[in-house]
C-alpha positions in Angstrom: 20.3 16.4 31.6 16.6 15.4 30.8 14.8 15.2 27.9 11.5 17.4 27.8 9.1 16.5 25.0 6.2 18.8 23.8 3.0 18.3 22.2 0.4 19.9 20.3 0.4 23.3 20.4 2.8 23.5 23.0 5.1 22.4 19.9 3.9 24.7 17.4 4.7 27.7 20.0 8.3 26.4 21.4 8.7 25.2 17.6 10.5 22.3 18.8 9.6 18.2 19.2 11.9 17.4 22.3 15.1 18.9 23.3 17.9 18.0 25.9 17.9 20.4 29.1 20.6 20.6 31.3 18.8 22.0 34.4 19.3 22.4 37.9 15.5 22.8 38.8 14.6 20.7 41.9 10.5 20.6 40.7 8.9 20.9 37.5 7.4 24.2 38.2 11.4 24.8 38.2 12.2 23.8 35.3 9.2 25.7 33.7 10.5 28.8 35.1 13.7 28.1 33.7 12.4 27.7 30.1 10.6 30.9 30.5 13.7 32.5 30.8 15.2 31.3 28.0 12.8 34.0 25.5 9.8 34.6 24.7 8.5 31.5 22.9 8.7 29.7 25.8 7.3 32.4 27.8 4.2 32.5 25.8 4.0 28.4 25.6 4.0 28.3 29.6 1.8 31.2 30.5 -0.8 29.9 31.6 0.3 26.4 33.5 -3.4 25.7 34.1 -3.9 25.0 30.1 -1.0 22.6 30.7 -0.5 18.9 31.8 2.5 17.3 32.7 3.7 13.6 32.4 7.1 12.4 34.3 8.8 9.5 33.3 5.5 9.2 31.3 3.4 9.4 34.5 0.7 12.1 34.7 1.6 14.4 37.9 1.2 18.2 39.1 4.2 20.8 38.7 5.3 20.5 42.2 6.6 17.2 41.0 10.2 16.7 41.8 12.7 15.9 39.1 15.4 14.5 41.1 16.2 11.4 39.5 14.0 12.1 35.9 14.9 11.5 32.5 11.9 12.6 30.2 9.5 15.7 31.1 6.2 15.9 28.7 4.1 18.8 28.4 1.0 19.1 26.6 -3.2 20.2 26.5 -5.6 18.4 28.8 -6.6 15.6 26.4 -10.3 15.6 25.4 -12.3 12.5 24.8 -15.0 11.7 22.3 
């Protein structure tokens, strides 16, 4: 089970804050493609991965990260200073 937490507009698409997974995805990108299934909302919050950062354990990393082991999974925009 991990949590996965979304911000922004990621959370205005899925509609949700955070959730509880159960997941047997060995990488991000996994567990991404797992949410995509679920319907369409999440389809159309992860199609395009490159508008998308990801944190780990609250550690910024890629989508190839591997989730063995993880308890929270962020997503949200590139942050923009100013």
């Amino acid at each position: 089970m991990v949590n996965v937490l979304y911000f922004a507009w990621v959370r205005e698409r899925i509609g949700l804050p955070k959730e509880q997974v159960e997941t047997t995805a060995a990488t991000v990108a996994d567990l991404v493609s797992e949410l995509k299934e679920r319907e369409e909302r999440y389809a159309l919050a992860f199609s395009d991965l490159t508008a998308l950062r990801v944190a780990v354990d609250q550690e910024l990393t890629d989508f190839d990260a591997p989730l063995s082991g993880v308890r929270e999974v962020a997503f949200f925009p590139p942050m923009t200073g100013g």
